[in-house]
C-alpha positions as CSV (number, residue, x, y, z in Angstrom):
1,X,0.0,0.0,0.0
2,X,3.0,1.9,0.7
3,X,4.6,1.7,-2.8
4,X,1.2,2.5,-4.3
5,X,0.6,5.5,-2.5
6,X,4.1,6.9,-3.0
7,X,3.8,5.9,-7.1
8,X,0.4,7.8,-6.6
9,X,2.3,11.1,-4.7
10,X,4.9,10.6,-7.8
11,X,2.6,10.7,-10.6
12,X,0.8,13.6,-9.2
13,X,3.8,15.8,-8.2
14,X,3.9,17.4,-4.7
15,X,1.5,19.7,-3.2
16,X,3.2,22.8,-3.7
17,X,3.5,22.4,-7.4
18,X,-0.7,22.0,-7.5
19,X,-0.8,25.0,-6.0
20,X,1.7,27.0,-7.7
21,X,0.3,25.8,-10.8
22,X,-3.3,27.0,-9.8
23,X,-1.7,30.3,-8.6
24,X,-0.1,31.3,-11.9
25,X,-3.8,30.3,-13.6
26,X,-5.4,32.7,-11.5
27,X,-3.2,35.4,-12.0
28,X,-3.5,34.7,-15.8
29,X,-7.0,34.4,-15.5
30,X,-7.3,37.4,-13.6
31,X,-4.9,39.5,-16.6
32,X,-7.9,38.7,-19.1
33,X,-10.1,39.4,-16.8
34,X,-8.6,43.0,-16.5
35,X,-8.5,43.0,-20.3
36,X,-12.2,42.7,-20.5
37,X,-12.7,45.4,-17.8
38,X,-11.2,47.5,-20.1
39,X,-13.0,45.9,-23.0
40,X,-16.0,47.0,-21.3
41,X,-15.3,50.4,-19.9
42,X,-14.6,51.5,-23.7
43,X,-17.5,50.3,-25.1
44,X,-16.7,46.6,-26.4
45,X,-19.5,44.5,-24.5
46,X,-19.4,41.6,-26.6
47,X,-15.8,41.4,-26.7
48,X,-15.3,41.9,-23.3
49,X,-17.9,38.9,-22.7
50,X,-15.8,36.7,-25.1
51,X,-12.8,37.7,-22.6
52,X,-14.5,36.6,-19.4
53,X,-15.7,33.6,-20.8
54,X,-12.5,32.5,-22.3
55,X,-10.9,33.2,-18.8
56,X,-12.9,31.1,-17.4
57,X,-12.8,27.9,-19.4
58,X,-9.0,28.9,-19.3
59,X,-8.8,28.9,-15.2
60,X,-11.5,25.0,-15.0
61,X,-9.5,23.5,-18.3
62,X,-5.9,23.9,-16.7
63,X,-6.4,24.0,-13.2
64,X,-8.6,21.1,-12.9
65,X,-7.4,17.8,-13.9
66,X,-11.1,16.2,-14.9
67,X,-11.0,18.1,-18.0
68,X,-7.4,17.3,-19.2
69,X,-8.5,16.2,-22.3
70,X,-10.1,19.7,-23.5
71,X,-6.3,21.3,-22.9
72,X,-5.5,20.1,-26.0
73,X,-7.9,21.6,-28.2
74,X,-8.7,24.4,-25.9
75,X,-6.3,26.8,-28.1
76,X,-7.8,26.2,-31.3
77,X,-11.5,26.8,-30.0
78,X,-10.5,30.0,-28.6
79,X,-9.1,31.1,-31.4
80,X,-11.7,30.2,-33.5
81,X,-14.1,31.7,-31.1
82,X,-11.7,35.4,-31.0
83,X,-10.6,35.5,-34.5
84,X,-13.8,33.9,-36.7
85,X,-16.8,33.4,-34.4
86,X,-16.5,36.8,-32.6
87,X,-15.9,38.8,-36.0
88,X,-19.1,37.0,-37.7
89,X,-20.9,37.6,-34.6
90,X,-20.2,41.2,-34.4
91,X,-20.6,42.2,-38.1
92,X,-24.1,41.1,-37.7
93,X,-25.1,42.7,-34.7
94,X,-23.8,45.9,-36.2
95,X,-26.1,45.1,-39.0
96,X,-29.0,45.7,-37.0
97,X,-27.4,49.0,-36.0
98,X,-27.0,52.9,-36.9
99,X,-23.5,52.6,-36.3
100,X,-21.7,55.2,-38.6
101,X,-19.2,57.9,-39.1
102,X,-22.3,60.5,-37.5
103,X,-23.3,57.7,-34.7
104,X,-19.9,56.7,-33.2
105,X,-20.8,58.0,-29.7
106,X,-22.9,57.2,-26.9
107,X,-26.0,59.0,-25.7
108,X,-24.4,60.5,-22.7
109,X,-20.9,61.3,-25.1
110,X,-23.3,62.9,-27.8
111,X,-25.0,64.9,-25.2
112,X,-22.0,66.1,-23.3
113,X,-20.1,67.8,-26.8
114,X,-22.9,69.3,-27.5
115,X,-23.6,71.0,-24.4
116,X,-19.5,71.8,-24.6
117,X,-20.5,74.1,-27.8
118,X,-19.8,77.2,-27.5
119,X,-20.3,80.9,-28.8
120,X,-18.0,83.8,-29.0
121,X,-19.3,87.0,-28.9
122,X,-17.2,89.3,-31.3
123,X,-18.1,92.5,-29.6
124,X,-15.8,91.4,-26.5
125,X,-12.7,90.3,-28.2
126,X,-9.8,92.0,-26.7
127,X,-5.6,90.9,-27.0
128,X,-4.0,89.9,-23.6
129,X,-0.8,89.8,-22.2
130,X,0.5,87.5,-19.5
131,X,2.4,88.6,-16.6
132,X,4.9,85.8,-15.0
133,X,5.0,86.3,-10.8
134,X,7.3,83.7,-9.8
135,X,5.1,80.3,-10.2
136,X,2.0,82.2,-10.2
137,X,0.9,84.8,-13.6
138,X,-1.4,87.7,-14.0
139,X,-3.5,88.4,-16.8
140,X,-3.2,92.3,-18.5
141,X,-6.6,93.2,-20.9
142,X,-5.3,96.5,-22.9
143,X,-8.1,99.2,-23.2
144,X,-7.1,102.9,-23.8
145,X,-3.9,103.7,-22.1
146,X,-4.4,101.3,-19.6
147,X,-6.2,97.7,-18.9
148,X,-7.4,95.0,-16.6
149,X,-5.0,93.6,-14.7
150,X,-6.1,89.8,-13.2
151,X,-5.2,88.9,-9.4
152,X,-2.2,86.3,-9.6
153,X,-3.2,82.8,-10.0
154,X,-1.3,79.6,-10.5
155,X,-1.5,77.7,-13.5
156,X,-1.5,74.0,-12.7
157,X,-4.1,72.7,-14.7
158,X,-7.5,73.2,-12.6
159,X,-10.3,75.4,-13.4
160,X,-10.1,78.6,-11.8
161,X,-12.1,82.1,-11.3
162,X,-9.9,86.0,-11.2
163,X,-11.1,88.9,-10.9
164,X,-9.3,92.0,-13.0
165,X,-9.3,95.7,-11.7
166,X,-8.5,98.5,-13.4
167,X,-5.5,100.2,-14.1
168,X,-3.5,103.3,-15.5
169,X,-0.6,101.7,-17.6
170,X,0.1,98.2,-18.9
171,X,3.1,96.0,-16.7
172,X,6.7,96.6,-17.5
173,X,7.0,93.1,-18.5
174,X,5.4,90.6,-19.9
175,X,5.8,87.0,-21.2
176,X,6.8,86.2,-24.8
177,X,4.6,84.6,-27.2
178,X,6.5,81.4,-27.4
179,X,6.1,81.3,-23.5
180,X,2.2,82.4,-23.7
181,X,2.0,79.2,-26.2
182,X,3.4,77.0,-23.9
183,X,0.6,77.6,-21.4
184,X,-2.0,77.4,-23.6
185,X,-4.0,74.2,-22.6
186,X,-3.8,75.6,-18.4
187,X,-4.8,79.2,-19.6
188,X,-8.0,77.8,-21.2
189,X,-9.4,76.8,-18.4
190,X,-8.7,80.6,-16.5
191,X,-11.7,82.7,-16.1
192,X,-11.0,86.6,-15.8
193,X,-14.0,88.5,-14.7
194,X,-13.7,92.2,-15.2
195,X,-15.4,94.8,-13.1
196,X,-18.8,95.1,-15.3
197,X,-19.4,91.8,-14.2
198,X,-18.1,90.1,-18.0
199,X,-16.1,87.0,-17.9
200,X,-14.1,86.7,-20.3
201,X,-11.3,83.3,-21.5
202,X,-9.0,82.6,-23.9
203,X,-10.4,82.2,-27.5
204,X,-7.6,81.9,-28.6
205,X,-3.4,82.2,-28.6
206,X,-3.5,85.8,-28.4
207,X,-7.4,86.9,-27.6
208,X,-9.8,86.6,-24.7
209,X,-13.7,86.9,-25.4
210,X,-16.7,86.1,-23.6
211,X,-17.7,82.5,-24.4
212,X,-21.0,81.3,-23.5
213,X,-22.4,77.8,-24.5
214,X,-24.9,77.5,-27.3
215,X,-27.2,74.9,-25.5
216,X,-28.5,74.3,-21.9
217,X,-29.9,71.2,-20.9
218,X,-33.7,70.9,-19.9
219,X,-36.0,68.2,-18.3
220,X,-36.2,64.7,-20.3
221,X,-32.7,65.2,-21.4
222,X,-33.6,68.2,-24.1
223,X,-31.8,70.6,-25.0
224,X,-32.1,74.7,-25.3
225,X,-30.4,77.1,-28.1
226,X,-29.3,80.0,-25.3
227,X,-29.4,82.3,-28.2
228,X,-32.6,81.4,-30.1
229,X,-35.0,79.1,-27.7
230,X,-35.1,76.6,-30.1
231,X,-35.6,73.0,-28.8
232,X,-33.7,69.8,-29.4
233,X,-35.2,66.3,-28.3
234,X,-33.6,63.1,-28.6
235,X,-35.2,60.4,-30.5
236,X,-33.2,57.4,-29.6
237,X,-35.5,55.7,-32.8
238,X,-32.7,57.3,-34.8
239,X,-29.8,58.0,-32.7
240,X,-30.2,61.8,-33.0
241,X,-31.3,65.1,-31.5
242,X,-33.8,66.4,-33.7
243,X,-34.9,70.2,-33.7
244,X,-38.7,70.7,-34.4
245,X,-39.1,70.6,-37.8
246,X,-37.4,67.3,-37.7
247,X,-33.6,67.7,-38.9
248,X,-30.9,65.5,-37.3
249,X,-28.4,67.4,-35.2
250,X,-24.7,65.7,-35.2
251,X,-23.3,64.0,-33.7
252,X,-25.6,61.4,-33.4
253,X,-25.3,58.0,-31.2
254,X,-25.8,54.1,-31.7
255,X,-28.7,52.6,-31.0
256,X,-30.5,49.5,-32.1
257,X,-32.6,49.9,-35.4
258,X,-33.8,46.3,-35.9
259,X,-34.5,45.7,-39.6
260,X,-33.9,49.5,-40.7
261,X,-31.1,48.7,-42.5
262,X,-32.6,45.5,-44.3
263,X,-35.8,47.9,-45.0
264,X,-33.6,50.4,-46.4
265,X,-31.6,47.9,-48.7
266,X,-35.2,46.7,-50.1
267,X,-36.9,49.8,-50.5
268,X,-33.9,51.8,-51.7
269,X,-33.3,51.6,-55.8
270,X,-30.2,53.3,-55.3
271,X,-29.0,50.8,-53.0
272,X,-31.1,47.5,-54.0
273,X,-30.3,48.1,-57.7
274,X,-26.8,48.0,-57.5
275,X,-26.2,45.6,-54.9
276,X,-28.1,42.8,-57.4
277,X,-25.8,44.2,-60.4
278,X,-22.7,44.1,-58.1
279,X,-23.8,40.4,-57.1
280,X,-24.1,38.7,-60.5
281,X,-21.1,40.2,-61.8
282,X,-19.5,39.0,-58.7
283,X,-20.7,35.5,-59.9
284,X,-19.3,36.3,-63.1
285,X,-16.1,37.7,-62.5
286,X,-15.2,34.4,-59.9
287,X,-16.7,32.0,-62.6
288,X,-14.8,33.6,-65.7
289,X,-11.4,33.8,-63.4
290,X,-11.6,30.0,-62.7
291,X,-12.1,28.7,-66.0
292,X,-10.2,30.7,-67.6
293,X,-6.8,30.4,-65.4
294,X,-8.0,26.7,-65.4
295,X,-7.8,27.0,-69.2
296,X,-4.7,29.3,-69.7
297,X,-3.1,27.3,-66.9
298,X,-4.0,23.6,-68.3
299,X,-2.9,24.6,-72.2
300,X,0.3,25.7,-71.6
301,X,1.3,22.6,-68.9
302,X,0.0,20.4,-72.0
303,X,2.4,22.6,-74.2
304,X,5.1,22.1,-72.1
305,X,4.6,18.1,-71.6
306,X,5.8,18.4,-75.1
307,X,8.9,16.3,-75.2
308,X,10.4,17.4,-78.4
309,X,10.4,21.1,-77.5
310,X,13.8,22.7,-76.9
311,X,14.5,25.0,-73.9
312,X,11.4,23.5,-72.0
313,X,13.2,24.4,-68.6
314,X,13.6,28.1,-69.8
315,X,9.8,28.6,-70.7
316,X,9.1,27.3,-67.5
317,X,10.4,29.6,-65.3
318,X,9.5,32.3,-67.1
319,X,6.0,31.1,-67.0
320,X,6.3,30.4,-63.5
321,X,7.8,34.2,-62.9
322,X,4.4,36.0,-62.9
323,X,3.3,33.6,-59.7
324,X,7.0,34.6,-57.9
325,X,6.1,38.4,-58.1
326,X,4.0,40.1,-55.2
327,X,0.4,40.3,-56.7
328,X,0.0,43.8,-55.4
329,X,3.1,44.9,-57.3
330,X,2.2,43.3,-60.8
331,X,-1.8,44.9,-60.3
332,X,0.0,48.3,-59.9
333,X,2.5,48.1,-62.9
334,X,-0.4,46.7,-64.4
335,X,-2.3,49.6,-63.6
336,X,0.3,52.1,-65.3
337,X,0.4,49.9,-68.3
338,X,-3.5,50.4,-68.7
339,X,-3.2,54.2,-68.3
340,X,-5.3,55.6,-70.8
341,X,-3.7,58.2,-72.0
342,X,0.5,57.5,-71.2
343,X,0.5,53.6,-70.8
344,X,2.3,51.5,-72.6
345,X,-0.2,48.9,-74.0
346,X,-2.5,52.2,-75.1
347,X,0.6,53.1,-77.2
348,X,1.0,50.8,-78.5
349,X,-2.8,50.4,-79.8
350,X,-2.6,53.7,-81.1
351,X,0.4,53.2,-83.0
352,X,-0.6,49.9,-84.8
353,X,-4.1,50.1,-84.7
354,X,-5.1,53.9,-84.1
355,X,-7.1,53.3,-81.2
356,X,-7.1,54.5,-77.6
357,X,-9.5,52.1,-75.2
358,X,-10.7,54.0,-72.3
359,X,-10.1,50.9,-70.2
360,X,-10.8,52.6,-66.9
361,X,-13.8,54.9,-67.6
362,X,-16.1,52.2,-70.1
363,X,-17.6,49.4,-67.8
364,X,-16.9,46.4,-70.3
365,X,-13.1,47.6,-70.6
366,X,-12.8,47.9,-67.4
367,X,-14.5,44.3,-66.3
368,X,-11.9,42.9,-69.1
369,X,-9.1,44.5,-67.9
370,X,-9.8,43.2,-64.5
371,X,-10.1,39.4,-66.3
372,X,-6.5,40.1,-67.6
373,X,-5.2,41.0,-65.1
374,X,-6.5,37.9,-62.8
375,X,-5.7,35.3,-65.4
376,X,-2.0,36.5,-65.5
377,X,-2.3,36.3,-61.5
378,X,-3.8,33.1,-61.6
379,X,-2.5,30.9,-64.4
380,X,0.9,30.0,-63.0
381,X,-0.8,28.2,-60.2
382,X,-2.6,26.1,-62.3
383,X,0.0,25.2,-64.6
384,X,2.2,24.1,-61.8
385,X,-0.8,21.8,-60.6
386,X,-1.4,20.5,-64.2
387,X,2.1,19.4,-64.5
388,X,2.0,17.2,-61.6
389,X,-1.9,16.0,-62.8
390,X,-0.7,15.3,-66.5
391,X,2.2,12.8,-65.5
392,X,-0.1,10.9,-63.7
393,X,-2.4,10.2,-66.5
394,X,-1.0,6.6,-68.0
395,X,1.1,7.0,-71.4
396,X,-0.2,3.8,-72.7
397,X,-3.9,4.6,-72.9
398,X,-3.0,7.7,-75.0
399,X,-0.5,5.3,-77.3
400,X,-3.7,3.0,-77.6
401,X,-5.7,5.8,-78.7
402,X,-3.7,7.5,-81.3
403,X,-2.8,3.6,-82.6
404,X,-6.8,3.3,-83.1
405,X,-6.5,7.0,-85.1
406,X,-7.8,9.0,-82.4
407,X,-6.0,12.7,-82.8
408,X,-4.7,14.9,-80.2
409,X,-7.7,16.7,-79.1
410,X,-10.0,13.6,-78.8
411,X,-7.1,11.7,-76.7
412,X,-6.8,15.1,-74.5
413,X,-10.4,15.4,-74.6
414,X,-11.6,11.9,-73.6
415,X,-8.4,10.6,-71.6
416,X,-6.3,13.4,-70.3
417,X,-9.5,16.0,-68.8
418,X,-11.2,13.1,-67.3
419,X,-8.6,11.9,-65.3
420,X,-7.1,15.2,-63.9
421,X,-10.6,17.1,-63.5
422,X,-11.5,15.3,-60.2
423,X,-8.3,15.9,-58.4
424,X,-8.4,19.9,-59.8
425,X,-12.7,20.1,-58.3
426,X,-11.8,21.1,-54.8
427,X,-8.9,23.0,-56.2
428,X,-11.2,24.7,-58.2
429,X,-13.9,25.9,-55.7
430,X,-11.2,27.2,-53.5
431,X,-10.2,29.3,-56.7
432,X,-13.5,30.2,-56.8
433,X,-13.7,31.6,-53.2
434,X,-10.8,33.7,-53.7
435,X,-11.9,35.6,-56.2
436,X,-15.5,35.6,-55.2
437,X,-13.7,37.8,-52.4
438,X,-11.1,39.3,-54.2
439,X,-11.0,43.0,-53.5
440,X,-7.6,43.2,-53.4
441,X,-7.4,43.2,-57.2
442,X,-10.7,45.4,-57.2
443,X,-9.0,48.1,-55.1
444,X,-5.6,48.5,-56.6
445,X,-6.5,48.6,-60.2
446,X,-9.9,50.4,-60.5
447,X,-11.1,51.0,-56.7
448,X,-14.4,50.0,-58.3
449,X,-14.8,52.0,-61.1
450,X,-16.4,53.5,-63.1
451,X,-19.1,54.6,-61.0
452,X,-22.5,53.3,-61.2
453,X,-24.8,56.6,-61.7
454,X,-28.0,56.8,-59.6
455,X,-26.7,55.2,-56.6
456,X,-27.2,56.9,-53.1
457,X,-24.0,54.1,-52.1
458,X,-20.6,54.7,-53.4
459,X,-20.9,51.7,-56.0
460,X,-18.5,50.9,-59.3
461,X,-19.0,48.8,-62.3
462,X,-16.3,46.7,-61.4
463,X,-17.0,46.0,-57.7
464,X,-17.6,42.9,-56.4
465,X,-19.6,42.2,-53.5
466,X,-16.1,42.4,-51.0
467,X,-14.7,45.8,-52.3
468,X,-18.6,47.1,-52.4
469,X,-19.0,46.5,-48.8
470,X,-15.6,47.7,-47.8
471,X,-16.3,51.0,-49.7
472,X,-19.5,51.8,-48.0
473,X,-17.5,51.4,-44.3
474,X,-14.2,52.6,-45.1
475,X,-14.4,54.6,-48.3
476,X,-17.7,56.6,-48.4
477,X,-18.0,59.7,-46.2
478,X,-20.7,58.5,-44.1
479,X,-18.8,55.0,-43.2
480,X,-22.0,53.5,-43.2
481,X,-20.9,50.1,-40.9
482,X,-24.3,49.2,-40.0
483,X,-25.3,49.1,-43.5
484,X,-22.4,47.3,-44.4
485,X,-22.8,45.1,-42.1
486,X,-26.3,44.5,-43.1
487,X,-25.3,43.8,-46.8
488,X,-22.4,41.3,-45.1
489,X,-24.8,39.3,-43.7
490,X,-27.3,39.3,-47.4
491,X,-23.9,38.2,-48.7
492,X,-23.4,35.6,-46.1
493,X,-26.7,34.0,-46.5
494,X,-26.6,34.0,-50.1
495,X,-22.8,32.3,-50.3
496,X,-23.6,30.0,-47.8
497,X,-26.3,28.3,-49.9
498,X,-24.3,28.4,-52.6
499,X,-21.5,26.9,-51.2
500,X,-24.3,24.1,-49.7
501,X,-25.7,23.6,-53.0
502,X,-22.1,22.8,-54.8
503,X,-21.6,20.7,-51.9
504,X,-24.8,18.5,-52.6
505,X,-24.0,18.5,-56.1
506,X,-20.3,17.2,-55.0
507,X,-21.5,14.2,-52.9
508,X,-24.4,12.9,-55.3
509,X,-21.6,13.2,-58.5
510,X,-19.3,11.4,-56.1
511,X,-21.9,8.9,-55.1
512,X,-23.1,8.5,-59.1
513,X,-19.0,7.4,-59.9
């Protein structure tokens, strides 16, 4: 019993090392745990949630030896969870959201700037002059051949109230400008009040006016224009304060819309027209690029299996060089060569031919030029995988053909393609998702253009559904996210069944051979 109990103490480690080893969890659960606190207190809910429960699985998973069997693919689901699950997740919520470039705040955060609006009143603008007194300064407001000269005050940073008095003739000294510069952000928060009662502050480096705010906050959250009376109300249907007539006052705040943006995207024909154009030449564009590269790709590997042609090694690599240069750099010397009016392969055009194609302002040149430019991209990769396919296809069937008369393009046709196609199928749907999501291309060689009139949605004749989305959040002036993130999850739905519907066609072709 003895032996068993000390192989048990050995297999388990000492005491000290459980405890330690729970001790360094904590403290590492704890760290995340302050990373979601902070998560939270700027905002990020859901990500902060993510964080707590991530912490926690992390803590019970390694500190707890019942569930040693999740440590070891405990990384992979949290990464899943951070870097796929929580992005999906979040685009969609934002989907069902205002959020945009005029409703970044909060309530409370839109509220509070524009309550710190404020007015100057040009009448009272005067130049001042700033007395140093040790660590404490005095303000000097010129008028006639004397001033105002402020009681000393320190300038550390806090908020603080003078008063000036009059006097006969301006100080001997004063600070220079450079110095009065330097003080700028403490002096802002000075208030000088002269003898008629005015207060004045700095408005600026080398003024001091009376400043009064614009609104004044009211019961039920409203607010009052000091000058003019007029109301604002918040209508947090919207995310806005909204004056009486109606008009949205920015900055505006997030709130949850529900279907709004969905409801927009059906009833809009400036966004619901092109978003169905953008889609089917998104099909397009991903179905052209596949079979074509597959094409360009397959021909010249055939080409090449040609034994009888001399310097086989040298086409290759040069072949192969187009797939060894950065994609971005060959779509932006691509780009120059496509200029319209000083590129080389409109020069050349004009010179043999006497013609100039506008290949970036016409929407059929452009869609080519973008086909081009993908199949150069694109080919090499395909070549490379046809060479390997094509010497796995048996020499002796072809022999056998040609011997019973058949001629190259029946023994390719009827021998070679059947063979390689099923190996290239899943090779060719993963081509397929790349450039159904290609906006790399999109945005380096024609950022989407030309421009798709009538659209209320920055929208191109060459954007696919990627760089269309992108362009509404990043690119237009509004940064529409919640609509973007309403058409991301249209887009989702609608590849998803796509992508279920090639799978069913997969496994009943695969169950028919």
């Amino acid at each position: 019993m003895t032996v068993a109990m000390e192989a048990q103490l050995g297999a388990r480690g000492p005491a000290w090392r459980d405890v330690a080893t729970k001790v360094v969890l904590a403290l590492a659960s704890l760290g995340i745990l302050f990373i979601a606190w902070i998560m939270y207190g700027v905002g990020q809910a859901l990500f902060g949630a993510c964080l707590v429960m991530l912490a926690l699985a992390f803590f019970v998973i390694y500190g707890f030896r019942r569930y040693y069997f999740a440590r070891f693919i405990f990384p992979g689901a949290a990464a899943v969870l951070l870097f796929v699950a929580f992005p999906v997740i979040y685009t969609i919520y934002l989907g069902f959201t205002n959020y945009s470039s005029f409703n970044l705040l909060t309530f409370e955060r839109a509220q509070e700037v524009l309550l710190s609006s404020r007015v100057i009143d040009e009448d009272s603008r005067r130049p001042f002059a700033l007395v140093g007194e040790g660590d404490e300064y005095r303000v000097f407001l010129p008028e006639g051949e004397g001033g105002f000269l402020s009681d000393p005050f320190p300038l550390d940073g806090e908020p603080i109230s003078v008063s000036a008095a009059a006097v006969d003739a301006p100080p001997a000294a004063t600070l220079e400008m450079r110095d009065v510069v330097a003080l700028r952000d403490p002096l802002s928060r000075v208030d000088v009040t002269l003898p008629n009662e005015m207060v004045l502050r700095a408005s600026g480096l080398r003024e001091f006016a009376f400043v009064e705010p614009v609104f004044q906050e009211i019961e039920d959250g409203r607010l009052e224009n000091v000058q003019t009376g007029a109301i604002l109300t918040p209508n947090q249907n919207v995310g806005f304060y909204q004056t009486a007539e109606g008009t949205n006052v920015t900055p505006g705040w997030r709130v949850f819309i529900g279907s709004g943006n969905f409801e927009r995207i059906a009833q809009s024909q400036g966004i619901r027209g092109p978003l169905v154009g953008i889609f089917i030449w998104t099909i397009t564009f991903a179905v052209a690029s596949t079979v074509l590269c597959f094409a360009v790709g397959l021909l010249l590997a055939t080409i090449l299996q040609w034994e009888h042609m001399r310097f086989r090694a040298l086409y290759r690599i040069l072949l192969i060089l187009p797939y060894a240069v950065p994609g971005f750099i060959s779509i932006l010397v691509f780009r120059g060569l496509f200029n319209q009016n000083f590129g080389e392969i409109n020069l050349i055009l004009s010179a043999v031919f006497g013609i100039r194609p506008s290949w970036f302002t016409d929407p059929f040149l452009a869609r080519a030029m973008l086909l081009m430019v993908n199949v150069w991209l694109g080919y090499p990769y395909m070549m490379l995988l046809a060479m390997g396919f094509l010497q796995s296809v048996p020499q002796e069937q072809k022999k056998a053909a040609i011997l019973e008369g058949a001629g190259a393009l029946r023994v390719f046709f009827t021998i070679t393609l059947p063979q390689i196609l099923p190996p290239f199928l899943p090779l060719l749907l993963a081509t397929f998702a790349f450039n159904f999501n290609n906006i790399v291309l999109i945005l380096l060689l024609t950022t989407g253009g030309p421009d798709i009139p009538g659209t209320v949605i920055p929208a191109g004749q060459t954007d696919i559904l990627g760089s269309f989305t992108f362009r509404i959040a990043f690119m237009d002036s509004g940064q529409q996210f919640g609509l973007a993130g309403a058409i991301t999850l249209i887009i989702f739905l609608v590849v998803s069944a796509i992508a279920y519907a090639n799978f069913v066609a997969l496994r009943r072709t695969a169950q028919k051979g």
